[in-house]
N, C-alpha and C positions, 0 to 999 in steps of 0.2 A: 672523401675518396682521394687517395695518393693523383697526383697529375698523369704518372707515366702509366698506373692500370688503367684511368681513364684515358689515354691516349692508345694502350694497346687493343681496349675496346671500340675506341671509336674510328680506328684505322681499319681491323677486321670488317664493320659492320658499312664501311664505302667498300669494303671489296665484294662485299655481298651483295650490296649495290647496283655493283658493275654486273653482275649475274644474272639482277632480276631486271637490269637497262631495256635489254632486247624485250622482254615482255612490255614493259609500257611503253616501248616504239608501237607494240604490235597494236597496243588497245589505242592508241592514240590515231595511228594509220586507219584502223577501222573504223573510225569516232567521223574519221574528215571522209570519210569514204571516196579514197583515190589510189589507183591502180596504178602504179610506176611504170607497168610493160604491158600496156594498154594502148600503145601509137597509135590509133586505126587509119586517121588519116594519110594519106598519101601524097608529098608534094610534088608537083609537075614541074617545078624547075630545079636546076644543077646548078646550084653555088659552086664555085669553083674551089677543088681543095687542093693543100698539099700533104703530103701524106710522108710525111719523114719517120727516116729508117738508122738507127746507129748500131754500129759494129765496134768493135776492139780487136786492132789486131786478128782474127779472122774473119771469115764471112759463111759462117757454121749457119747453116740451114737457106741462104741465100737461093737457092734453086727452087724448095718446095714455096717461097717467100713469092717470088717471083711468080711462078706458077699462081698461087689464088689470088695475087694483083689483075695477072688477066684474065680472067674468070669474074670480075667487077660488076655486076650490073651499071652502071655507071661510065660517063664518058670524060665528066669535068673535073681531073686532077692532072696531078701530075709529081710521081716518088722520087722522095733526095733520100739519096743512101748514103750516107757518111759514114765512108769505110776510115775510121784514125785509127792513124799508128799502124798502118797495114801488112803486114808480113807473110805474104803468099803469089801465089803464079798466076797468071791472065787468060782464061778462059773463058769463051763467048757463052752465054745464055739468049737462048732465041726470048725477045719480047719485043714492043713499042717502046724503040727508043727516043721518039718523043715525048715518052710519058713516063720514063724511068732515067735518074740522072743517076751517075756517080760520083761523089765527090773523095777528091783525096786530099785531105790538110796538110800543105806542108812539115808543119812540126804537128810534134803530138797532143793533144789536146785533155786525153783524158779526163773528159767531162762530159758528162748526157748535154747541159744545159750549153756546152761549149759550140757542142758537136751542135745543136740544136742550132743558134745563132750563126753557124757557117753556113747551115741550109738556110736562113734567113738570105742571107749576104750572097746567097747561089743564088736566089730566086728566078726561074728564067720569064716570071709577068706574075703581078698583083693578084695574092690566092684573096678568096672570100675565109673561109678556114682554117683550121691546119689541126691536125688529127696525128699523135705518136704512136708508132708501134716498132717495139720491141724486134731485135732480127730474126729471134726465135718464133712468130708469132706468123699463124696463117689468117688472113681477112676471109671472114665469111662475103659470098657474091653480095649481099642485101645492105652490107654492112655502113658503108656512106648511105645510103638510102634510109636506112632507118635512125640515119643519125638528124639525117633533115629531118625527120618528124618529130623530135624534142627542141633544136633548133628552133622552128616554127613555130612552138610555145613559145617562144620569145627569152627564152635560156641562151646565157653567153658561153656556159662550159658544160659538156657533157661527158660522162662515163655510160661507158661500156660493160659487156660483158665478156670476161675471160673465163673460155673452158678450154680442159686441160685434153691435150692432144697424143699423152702417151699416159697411161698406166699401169707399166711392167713390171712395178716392183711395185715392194711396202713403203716406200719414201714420197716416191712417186704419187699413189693413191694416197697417203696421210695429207701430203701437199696440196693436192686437189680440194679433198674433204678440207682443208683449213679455209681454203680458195672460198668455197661451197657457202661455209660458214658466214665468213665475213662480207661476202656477195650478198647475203640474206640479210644480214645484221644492219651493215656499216653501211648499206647501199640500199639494198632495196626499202629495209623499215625504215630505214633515219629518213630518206625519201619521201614516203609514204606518210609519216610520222610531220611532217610539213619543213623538215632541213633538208640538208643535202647531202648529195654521195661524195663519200670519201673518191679520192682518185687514186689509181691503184698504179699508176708512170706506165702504162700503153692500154690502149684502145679507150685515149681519151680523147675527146677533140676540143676545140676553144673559136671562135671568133679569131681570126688573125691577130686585130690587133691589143686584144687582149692578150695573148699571149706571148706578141711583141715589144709590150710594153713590160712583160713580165721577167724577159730573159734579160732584158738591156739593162734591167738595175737588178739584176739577181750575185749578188756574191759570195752565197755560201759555198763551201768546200767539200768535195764527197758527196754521197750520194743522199738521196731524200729531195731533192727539186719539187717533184709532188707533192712530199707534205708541206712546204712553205706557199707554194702556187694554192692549194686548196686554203690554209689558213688566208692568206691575201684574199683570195673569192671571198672567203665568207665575213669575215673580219668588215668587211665592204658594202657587205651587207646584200650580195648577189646566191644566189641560188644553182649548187650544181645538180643538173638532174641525170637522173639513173637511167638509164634504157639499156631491158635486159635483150633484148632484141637487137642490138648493135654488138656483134659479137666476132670475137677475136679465139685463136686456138692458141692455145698457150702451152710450152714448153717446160713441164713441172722436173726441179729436181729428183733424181733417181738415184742419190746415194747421198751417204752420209757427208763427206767430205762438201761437196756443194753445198748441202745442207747450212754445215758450219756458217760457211764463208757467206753465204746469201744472209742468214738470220743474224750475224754478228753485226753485217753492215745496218740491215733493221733496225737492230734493238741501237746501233748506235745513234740514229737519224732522230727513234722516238726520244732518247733522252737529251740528244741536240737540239729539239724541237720543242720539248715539256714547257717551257717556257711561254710559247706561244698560244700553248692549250689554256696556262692560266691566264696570261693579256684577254684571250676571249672570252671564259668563261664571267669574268668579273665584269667585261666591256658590257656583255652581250645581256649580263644582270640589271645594272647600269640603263641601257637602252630598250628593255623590254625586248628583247629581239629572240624569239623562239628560235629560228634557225641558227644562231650563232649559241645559243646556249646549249640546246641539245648535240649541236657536233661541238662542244668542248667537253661536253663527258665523254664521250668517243676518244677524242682527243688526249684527255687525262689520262684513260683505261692503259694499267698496264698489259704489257705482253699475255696471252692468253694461259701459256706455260706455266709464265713465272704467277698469276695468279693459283694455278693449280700448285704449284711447289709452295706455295705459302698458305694455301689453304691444309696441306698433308700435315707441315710444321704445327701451322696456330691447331689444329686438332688434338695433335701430342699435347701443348701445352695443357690445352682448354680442358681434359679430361682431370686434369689436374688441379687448375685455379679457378677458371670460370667454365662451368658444365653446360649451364643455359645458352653460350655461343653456340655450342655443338647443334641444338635445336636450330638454332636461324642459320646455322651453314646448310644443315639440312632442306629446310625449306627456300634456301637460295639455291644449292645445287638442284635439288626438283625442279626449281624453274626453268635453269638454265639448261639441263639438260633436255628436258621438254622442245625448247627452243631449238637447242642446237639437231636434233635428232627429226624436227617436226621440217624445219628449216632446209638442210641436205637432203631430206627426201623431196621436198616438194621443186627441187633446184635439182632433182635426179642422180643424185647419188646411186651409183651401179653396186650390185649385191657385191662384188670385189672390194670399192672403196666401202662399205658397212664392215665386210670383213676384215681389213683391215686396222679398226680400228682396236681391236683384241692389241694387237700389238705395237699401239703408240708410244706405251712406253722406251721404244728404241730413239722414237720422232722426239723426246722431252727429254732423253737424257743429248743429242744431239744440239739441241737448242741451248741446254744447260752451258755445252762445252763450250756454243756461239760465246753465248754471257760471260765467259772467261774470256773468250779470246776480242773484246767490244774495244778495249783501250787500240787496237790494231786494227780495226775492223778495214778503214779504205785504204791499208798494206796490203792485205789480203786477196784482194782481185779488183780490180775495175769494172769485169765482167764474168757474170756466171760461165765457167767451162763444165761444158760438155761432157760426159762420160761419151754419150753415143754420139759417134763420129760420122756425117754422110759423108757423101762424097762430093757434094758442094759444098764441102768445107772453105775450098779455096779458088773456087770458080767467080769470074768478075764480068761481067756487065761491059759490052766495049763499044 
């Protein structure tokens, strides 16, 4: 058999792979019989956290931000908002400003991981913690509380859960449902399944110094911090666990444009990062190590899109040269859509985000255009903007 049909076949047949992944997370998770968001215990002390905040140039949703900080169940933190590069007016927001700092960097920083280390270097006393969230993002009351109870399993990094806090359009809900998805897959079964949760860059928290040792030798450029900080965890041979109970509201794209510019920076991070998926995959082969093995297929997996655009393609071919593929894409997409469909519901996908889904094809040709525009991608924004503008756009903390 020529090398390259047997190469065209044996690349289709990892992609179908990756389709039928989520299903042997699930039988695997059932096998060990363990529940991800099962916390029940409750711990009676307050570790002390910090709870850092970064902005770009404005401070877009900083009000409603502020508001669910005091709303906390919780007494022992205390928020660094790293407004960089700031360009707007000074207007008071009533809260404890002993528990809420501002910071403004002299020069500009443009970098999460930068911004991240100036809240280190702000510290106003020794956190136990430090947990990131997103500016866009509202902290449910329970939310440090139910982080101590993964914690207290004796886990040095944990993920959260992100739900989506607007969905007024068809961008908006496909973004969610993608949310939904990967929340289910990449987090709850790879969890469950005896690895760890992918980290998704807010509503994750870490050990202080875990994550102080992390930023001090971190040098990559642009965005993706999260995928290298989770490869480091796991590579290490530590464990991050999922708690779908520690829960963040998340501000999902609502038009095409964001769309772009958010998915370009992604798809660039994944293929800056592919490298690291193979160092673990072969380490993790090497060391028997279940959790480092199965988040390197995660890891590998391409963009979910770009598997569907290559799946449409190798079909056209396959009807053509090899007929019998068309059978196992068959019984790969069965599975996968099984999953993705059993997955969103049980994670409450609203009859809006199902409907929705009729017209994703707008959400894949959008991502397509990302994939063109990837060689640009940390040109392109530093920070997601906004269609919907509040009015604490540019209200500041004093």
């Amino acid at each position: 058999m020529d090398i390259v049909f047997l190469g065209y076949i044996l690349f289709q047949l990892l992609l179908c792979g990756h389709l039928v992944f989520p299903t042997v997370l699930s039988l695997l998770g059932k096998r060990r019989n363990l529940k991800s968001e099962s916390w029940e215990d409750e711990s009676l002390m307050q570790p002390d956290y910090a709870i850092i905040v970064t902005y770009y140039e404005r401070l877009d949703f900083l009000s409603s931000l502020v508001d669910s900080v005091n709303q906390l169940n919780y007494e022992n933190y205390v928020v660094y908002i790293v407004a960089d590069n700031f360009k707007g007016e000074f207007v008071d927001i009533e809260s404890d400003c002993q528990k809420i700092k501002l910071l403004f960097p002299e020069s500009p920083l443009k970098s999460n991981v930068r911004s991240h280390l100036f809240a280190f270097n702000s510290f106003i006393r020794e956190h136990d913690r430090i947990t990131i969230i997103d500016g866009d993002n509202l902290i449910h009351p329970d939310y440090l509380v139910n982080l101590n109870r993964a914690f207290d399993r004796g886990f040095i990094a944990v993920q959260g859960s992100r739900y989506p806090k607007n969905l007024d359009t068809d961008y908006a809900r496909l973004d969610a449902v993608g949310d939904l998805y990967y929340r289910y897959t990449d987090r709850k079964l790879l969890f469950e399944a005896g690895s760890s949760s992918t980290l998704s860059g807010s509503g994750m928290a870490f050990e202080k110094v875990v994550y102080e040792n992390f930023i001090a030798n971190y040098t990559m450029e642009g965005a993706g911090f999260d995928k290298v900080l989770q490869y480091e965890l796991v590579k290490n041979k530590y464990r991050i666990a999922f708690c779908g109970e520690a829960i963040v509201y998340d501000h999902k794209t609502d038009n095409s444009d964001q769309l772009v510019k958010q998915r370009a920076r992604w798809m660039s991070t994944w293929f800056r990062t592919y490298k690291h998926a193979n160092v673990l995959f072969f380490k993790s082969i090497k060391a028997l190590d279940l959790n480092g093995f199965l988040f390197s297929i995660v890891l590998l997996r391409p963009p979910l899109f770009i598997i569907i655009l290559l799946a449409i393609l190798f079909t056209v071919f396959n009807i053509i040269y090899v007929p019998f593929l068309l059978l196992i894409w068959m019984i790969a997409g069965a599975f996968f859509l099984k999953t993705f469909f059993n997955g969103i519901k049980e994670l409450g996908a609203t009859d809006s985000m199902l409907s929705s889904i009729k017209r994703s094809y707008r959400f894949i040709f959008s991502q397509f255009l990302a994939l063109l525009n990837i060689r640009r991608a940390n040109k392109l924004s530093v920070a997601t903007d906004h269609t919907l503008k509040l009015k604490e756009e540019n209200k500041i903390i004093r």
